[in-house]
C-alpha positions in Angstrom: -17.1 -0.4 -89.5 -15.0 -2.5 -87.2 -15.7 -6.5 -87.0 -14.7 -7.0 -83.4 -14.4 -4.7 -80.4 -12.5 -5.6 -77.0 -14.2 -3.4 -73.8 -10.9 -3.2 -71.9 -13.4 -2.1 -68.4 -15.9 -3.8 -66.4 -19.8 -3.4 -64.9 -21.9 -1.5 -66.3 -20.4 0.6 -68.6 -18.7 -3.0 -70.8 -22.6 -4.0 -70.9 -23.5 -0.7 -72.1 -20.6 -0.7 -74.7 -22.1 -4.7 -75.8 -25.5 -3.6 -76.1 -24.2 -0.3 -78.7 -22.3 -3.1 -80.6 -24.9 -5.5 -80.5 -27.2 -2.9 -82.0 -24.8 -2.1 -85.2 -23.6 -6.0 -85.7 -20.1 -5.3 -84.2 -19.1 -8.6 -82.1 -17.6 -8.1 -78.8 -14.8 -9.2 -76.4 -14.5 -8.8 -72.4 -11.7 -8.9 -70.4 -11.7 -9.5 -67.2 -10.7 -9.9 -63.6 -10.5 -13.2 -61.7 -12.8 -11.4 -59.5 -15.2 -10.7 -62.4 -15.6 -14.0 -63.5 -19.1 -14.6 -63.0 -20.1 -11.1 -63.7 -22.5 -10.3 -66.9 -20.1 -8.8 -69.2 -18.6 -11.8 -69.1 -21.6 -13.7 -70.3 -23.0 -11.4 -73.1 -19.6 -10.6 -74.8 -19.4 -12.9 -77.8 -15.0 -13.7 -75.9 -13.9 -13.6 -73.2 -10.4 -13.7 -71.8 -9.2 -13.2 -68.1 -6.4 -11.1 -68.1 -4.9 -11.0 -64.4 -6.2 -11.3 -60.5 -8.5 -8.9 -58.7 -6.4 -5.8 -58.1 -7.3 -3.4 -60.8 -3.4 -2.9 -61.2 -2.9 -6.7 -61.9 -5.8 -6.6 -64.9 -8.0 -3.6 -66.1 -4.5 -1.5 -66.2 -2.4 -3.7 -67.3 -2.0 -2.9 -70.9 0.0 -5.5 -72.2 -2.6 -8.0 -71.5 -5.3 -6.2 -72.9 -3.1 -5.4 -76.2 -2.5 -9.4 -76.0 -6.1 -10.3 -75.7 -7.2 -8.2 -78.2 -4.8 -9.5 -80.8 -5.5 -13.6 -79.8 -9.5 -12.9 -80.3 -8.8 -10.8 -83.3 -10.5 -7.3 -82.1 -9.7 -4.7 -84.3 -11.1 -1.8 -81.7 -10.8 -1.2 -78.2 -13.3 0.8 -76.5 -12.1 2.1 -72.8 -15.4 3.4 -71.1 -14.7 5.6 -68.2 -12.1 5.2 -65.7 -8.9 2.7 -65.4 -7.3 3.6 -69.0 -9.9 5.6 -70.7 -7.7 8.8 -70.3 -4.3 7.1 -70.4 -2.4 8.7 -73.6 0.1 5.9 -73.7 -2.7 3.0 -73.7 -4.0 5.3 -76.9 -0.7 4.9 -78.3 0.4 1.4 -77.9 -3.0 0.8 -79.8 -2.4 3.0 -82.5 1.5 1.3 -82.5 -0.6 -2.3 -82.4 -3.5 -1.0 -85.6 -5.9 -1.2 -83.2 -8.6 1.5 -83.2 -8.7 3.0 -79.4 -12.4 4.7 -79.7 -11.9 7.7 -78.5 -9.8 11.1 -79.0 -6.3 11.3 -80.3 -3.5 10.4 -77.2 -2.3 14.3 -77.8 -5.7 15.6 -77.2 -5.7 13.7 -74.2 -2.6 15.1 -72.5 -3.7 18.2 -73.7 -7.0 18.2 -71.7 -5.4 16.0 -68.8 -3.0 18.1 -67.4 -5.3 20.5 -65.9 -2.7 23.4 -65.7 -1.8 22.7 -70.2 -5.7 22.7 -70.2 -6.6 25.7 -68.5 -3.4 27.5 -70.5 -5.0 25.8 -73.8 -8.8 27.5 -72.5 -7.1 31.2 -72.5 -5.5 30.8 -75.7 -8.7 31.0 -77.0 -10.8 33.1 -75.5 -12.5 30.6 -73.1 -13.3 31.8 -69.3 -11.2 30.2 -66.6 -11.4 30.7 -63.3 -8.8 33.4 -61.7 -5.3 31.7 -60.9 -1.8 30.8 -61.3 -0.8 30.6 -65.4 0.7 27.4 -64.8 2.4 24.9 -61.9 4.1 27.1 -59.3 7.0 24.9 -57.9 7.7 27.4 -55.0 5.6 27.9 -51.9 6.4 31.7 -51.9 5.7 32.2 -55.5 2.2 30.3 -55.3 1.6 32.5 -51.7 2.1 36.0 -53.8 -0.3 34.8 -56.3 -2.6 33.5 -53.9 -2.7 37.1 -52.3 -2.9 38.9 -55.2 -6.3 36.7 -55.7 -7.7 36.6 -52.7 -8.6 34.1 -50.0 -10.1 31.6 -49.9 -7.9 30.1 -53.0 -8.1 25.9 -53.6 -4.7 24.3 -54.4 -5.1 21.6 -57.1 -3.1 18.8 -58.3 -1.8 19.8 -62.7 -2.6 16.2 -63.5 -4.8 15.6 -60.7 -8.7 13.9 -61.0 -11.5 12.6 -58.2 -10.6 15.4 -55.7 -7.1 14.0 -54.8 -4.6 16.6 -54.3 -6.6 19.5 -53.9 -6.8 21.7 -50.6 -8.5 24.9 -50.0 -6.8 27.6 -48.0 -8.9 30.1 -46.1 -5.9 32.5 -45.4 -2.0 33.1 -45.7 -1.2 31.1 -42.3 -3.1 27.8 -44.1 -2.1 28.6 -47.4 1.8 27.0 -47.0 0.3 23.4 -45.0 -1.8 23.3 -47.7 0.1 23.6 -50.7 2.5 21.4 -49.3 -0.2 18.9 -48.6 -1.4 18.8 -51.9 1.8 18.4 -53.7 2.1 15.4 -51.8 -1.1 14.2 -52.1 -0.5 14.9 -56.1 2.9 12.9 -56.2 1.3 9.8 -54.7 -1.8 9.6 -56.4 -0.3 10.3 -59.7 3.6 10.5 -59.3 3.4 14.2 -60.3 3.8 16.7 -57.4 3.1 19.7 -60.1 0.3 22.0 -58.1 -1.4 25.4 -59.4 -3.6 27.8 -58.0 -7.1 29.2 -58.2 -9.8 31.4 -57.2 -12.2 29.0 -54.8 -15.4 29.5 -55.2 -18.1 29.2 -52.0 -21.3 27.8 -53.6 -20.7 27.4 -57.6 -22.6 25.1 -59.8 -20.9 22.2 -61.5 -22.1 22.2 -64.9 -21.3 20.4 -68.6 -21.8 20.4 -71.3 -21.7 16.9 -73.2 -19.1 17.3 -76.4 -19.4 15.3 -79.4 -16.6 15.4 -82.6 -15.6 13.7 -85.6 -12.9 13.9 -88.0 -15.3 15.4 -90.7 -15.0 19.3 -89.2 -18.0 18.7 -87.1 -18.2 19.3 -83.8 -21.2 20.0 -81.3 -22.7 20.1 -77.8 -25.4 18.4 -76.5 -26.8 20.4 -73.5 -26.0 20.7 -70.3 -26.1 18.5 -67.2 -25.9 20.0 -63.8 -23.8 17.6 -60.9 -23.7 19.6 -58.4 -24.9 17.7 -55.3 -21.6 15.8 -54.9 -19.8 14.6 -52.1 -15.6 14.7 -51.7 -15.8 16.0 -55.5 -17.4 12.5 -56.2 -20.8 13.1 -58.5 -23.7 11.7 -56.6 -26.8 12.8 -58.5 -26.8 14.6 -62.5 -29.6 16.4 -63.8 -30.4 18.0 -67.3 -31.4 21.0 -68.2 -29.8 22.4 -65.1 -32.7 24.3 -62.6 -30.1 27.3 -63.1 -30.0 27.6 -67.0 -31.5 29.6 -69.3 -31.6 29.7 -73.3 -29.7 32.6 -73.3 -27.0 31.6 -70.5 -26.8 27.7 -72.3 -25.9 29.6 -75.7 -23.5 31.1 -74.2 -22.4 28.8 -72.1 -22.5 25.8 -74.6 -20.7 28.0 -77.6 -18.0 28.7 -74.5 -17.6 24.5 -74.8 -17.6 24.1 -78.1 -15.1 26.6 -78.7 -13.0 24.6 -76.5 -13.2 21.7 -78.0 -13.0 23.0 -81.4 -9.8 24.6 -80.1 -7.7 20.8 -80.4 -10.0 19.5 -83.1 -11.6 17.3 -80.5 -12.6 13.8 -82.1 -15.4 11.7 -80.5 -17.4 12.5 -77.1 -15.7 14.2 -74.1 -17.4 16.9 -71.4 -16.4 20.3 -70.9 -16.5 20.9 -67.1 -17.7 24.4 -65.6 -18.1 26.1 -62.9 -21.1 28.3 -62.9 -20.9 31.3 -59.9 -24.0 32.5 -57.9 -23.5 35.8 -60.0 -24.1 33.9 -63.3 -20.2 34.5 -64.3 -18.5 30.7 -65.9 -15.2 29.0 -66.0 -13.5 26.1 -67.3 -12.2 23.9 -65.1 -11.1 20.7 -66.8 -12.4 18.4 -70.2 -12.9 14.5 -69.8 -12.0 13.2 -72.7 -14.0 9.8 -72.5 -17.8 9.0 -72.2 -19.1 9.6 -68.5 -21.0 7.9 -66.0 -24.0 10.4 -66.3 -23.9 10.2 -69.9 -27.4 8.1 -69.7 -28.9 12.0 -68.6 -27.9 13.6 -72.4 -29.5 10.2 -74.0 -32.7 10.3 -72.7 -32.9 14.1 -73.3 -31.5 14.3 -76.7 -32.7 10.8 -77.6 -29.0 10.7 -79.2 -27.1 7.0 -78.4 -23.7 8.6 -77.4 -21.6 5.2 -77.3 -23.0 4.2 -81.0 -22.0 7.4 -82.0 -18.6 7.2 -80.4 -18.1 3.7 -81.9 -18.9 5.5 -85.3 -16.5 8.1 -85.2 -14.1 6.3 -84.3 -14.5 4.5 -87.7 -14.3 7.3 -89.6 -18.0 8.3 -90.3 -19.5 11.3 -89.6 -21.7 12.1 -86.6 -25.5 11.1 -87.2 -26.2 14.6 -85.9 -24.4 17.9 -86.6 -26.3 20.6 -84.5 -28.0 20.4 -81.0 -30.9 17.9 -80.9 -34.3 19.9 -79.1 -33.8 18.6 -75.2 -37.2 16.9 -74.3 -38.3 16.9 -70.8 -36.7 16.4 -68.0 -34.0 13.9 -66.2 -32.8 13.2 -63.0 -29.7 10.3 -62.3 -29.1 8.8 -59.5 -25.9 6.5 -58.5 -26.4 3.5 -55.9 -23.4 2.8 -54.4 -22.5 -0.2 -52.3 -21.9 1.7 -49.3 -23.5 2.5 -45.6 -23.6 6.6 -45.1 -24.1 5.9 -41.9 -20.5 5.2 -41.2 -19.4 8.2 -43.3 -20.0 6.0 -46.4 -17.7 3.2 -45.9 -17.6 0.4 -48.6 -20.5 -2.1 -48.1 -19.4 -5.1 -50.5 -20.8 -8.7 -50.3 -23.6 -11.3 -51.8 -26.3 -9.2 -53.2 -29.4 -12.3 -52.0 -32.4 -9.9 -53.4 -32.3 -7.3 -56.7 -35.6 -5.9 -58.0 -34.9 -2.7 -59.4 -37.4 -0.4 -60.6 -39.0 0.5 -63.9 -42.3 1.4 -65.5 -42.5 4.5 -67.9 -39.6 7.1 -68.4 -37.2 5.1 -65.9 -34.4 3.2 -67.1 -31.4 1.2 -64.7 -28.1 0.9 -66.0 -26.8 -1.8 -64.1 -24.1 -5.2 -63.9 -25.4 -6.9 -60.6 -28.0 -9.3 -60.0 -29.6 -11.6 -57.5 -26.4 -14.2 -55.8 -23.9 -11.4 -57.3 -20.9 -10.7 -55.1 -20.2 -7.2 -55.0 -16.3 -7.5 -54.8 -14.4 -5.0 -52.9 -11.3 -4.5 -55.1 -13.3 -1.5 -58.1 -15.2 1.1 -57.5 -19.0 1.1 -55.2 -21.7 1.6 -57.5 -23.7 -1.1 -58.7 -26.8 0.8 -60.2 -27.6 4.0 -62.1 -31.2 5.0 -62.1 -32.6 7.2 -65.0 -36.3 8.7 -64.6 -37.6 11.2 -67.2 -40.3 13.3 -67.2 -42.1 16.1 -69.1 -40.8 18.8 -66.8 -38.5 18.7 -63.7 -41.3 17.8 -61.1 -42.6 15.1 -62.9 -38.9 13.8 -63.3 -38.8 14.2 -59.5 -41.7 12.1 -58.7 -40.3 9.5 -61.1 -37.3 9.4 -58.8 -38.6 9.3 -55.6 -40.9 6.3 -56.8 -38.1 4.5 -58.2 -36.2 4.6 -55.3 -39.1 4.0 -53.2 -39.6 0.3 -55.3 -35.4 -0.3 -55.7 -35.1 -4.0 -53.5 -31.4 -4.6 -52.6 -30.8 -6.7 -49.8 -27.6 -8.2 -48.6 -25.9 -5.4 -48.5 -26.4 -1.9 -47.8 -26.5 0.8 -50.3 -27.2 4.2 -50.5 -30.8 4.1 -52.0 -32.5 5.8 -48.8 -30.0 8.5 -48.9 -30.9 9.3 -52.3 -34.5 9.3 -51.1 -33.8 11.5 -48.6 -32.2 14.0 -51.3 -35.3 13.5 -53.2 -37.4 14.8 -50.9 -35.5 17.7 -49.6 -37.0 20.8 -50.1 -33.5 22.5 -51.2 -33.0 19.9 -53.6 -37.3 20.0 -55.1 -36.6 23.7 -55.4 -33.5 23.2 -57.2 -31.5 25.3 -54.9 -27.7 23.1 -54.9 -24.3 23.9 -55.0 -21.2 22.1 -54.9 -21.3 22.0 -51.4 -24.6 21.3 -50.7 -24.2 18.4 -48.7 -21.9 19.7 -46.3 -24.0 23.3 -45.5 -28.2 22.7 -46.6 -27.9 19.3 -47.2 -25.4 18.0 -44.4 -28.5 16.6 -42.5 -29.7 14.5 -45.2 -25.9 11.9 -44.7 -27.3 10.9 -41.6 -29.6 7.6 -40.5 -33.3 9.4 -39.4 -33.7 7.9 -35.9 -36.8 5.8 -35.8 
């Protein structure tokens, strides 16, 4: 088992990856931002060393600093979380090249599964549904058009190495179709400097759904159940649930045997998320693998009762899982992200002092969170400051949970989006369980806006 391990992120997901190591007697090192420097990762990491000023692109992805720090406070394991360079195949490398464990999969299986158009082609291979479209990239408007056709409209345009809804544009006919594409490669070279675009089948009203992977290097390799994140907004996951409202024993079999196949497909090592679309008709496709832990993982813990970063942490040393078939799902769980931002102006960015945090708890609710009273929320990372987990025996129980906890969640200071995830709590759509991928711009749209008083 490793001695020391450096958590080269920030928030809550470095003082979820302490709390795992303080559990198995691994010490810990944080690295941060000059912006961070009062935050609580900082303060419960056994080291700490600042590696660079605010912008993300002068610290958390700069790897030479965080190969630098790990080697100064001897850590002989580097755990990414999610986000900045828990996907990036050369940081996997350069810690293999520096014998330091990276927990997580192997830097091939993450190009594999990264380049959405190598995934999709990997998916096929073997047997795995994917949803109609191009084999590949198409490089050439007219080539992409003929396929698009041959489809049928509407078809979405996606970015081959794209992520987080950039470079991806849906086209509703022929006359769209070449603005679009064109659009999209764009969009694709200057979020990711890679213009490479493919094309699919869109889908109106299709569940997000997946299935939580976990792997070692012993042979074994399993799923988890299901988590349905489907209310979302710009392709951004606002609020997970598990077991979906839209499952079924029958349909999660073969669903979840779909995921595993996948991931047996590359010999998958550690915990990663097969992502699928699930149609109104009860047909399911690929559409992409994350190959790190994810923000909603909290959902598959409280189900399965299964600590998913311990077991990543193990793994990655070389020990086999400490389960090897799906644990019995208990109950039911609803997550909620609170983002520091106002919906009322279309969800703009609210940082600032936070003067007054009482979040909520009592039975079956859990909060996954960095900030505290006096904490600056800083604008340079990502909005949310709080995840709120509330289980129950069945889904309405889970429900109630939720709308109480959001109901006692103080913030003051700034605004966040708690009384818009109220509002989603007590929609009927959502209590029914009826939600789509584009719920909140059809059933749900009037749930973004203020209620007047």
């Amino acid at each position: 088992m490793f001695k020391k391990i450096l958590i080269a992120n920030r928030g809550e997901i470095a003082l979820r990856v302490i709390r795992a190591c303080r559990e198995l007697g691994i010490e810990t090192v944080a690295v941060y931002s000059e912006a961070d420097r009062e935050s609580l990762h900082v303060r419960f990491a056994d080291d700490d060393v600042c590696i660079g000023s605010a912008p993300a692109r002068e610290s958390y992805l700069k790897i030479p600093r965080i190969i630098a720090a790990a080697e100064i406070t001897g850590a002989d394991a580097i755990h990414p979380g999610y986000g900045f360079l828990a996907e990036n195949a050369e940081f996997a490398e350069i810690c293999a090249a520096s014998k330091i464990t990276f927990i997580g999969p192997t830097p091939e299986q993450i190009r594999t599964m990264g380049d959405k158009a190598q995934a999709r082609a990997t998916m096929i291979a073997n047997g795995v549904p994917v949803v109609p479209g191009t084999p590949g990239p198409v490089e050439e408007v007219e080539d992409a058009l003929a396929y698009a056709v041959k489809m049928g409209f509407p078809v979405i345009i996606k970015a081959a190495a794209g992520g987080g809804g950039k470079g991806m544009r849906v086209a509703r006919d022929a006359d769209e179709f070449t603005r679009s594409f064109q659009m999209a490669r764009s969009e694709a070279l200057s979020a990711f400097g890679n213009g490479s675009v493919y094309v699919e089948k869109y889908l109106e009203r299709p569940r997000h759904i997946e299935f939580q992977i976990l792997g070692d290097t012993h042979g074994n390799c399993i799923h988890l159940g299901e988590r349905d994140c489907s209310v979302q907004r710009r392709h951004q996951k606002l609020i997970e649930e598990a077991p979906s409202p839209a499952m079924t024993p029958a349909l999660r079999k073969k669903m979840g045997d779909a995921a595993v196949l996948g991931a047996k497909s590359i010999n998958y090592v550690g915990a990663g998320t097969m992502e699928m679309l699930l149609d109104e008709d009860g047909s399911y496709y690929f559409m992409e693998m994350n190959t790190r832990i994810q923000v909603e993982h909290p959902v598959t813990e409280m189900l399965t009762g299964v600590d998913l970063v311990k077991e990543q942490i193990r793994v990655a040393a070389g020990e086999k899982m400490s389960i090897t078939e799906t644990p019995p799902l208990r109950g039911h769980v609803i997550e909620c992200r609170v983002n520091a931002e106002d919906p009322a102006k279309n969800f703009q960015p609210s940082p600032g002092r936070i003067d007054v945090f009482h979040p909520p708890g009592g039975n079956g609710v859990r909060v996954d969170t960095h900030v505290y009273a006096g904490y600056i929320v800083p604008p340079f990372y990502d909005s949310m400051i709080a995840k709120v987990i509330c289980q129950g025996r069945d889904r309405p129980e889970a429900l109630a949970k939720m709308r109480l906890a959001l109901d006692t969640f103080v913030v003051q200071g700034i605004t966040t989006t708690i009384p818009f995830l109220g509002r989603v709590m007590a929609d009927p759509h959502f209590a029914r369980g009826e939600v789509h991928t584009k719920f909140l711009e059809t059933d749900g749209a009037h749930l973004m806006a203020e209620p007047k008083p």
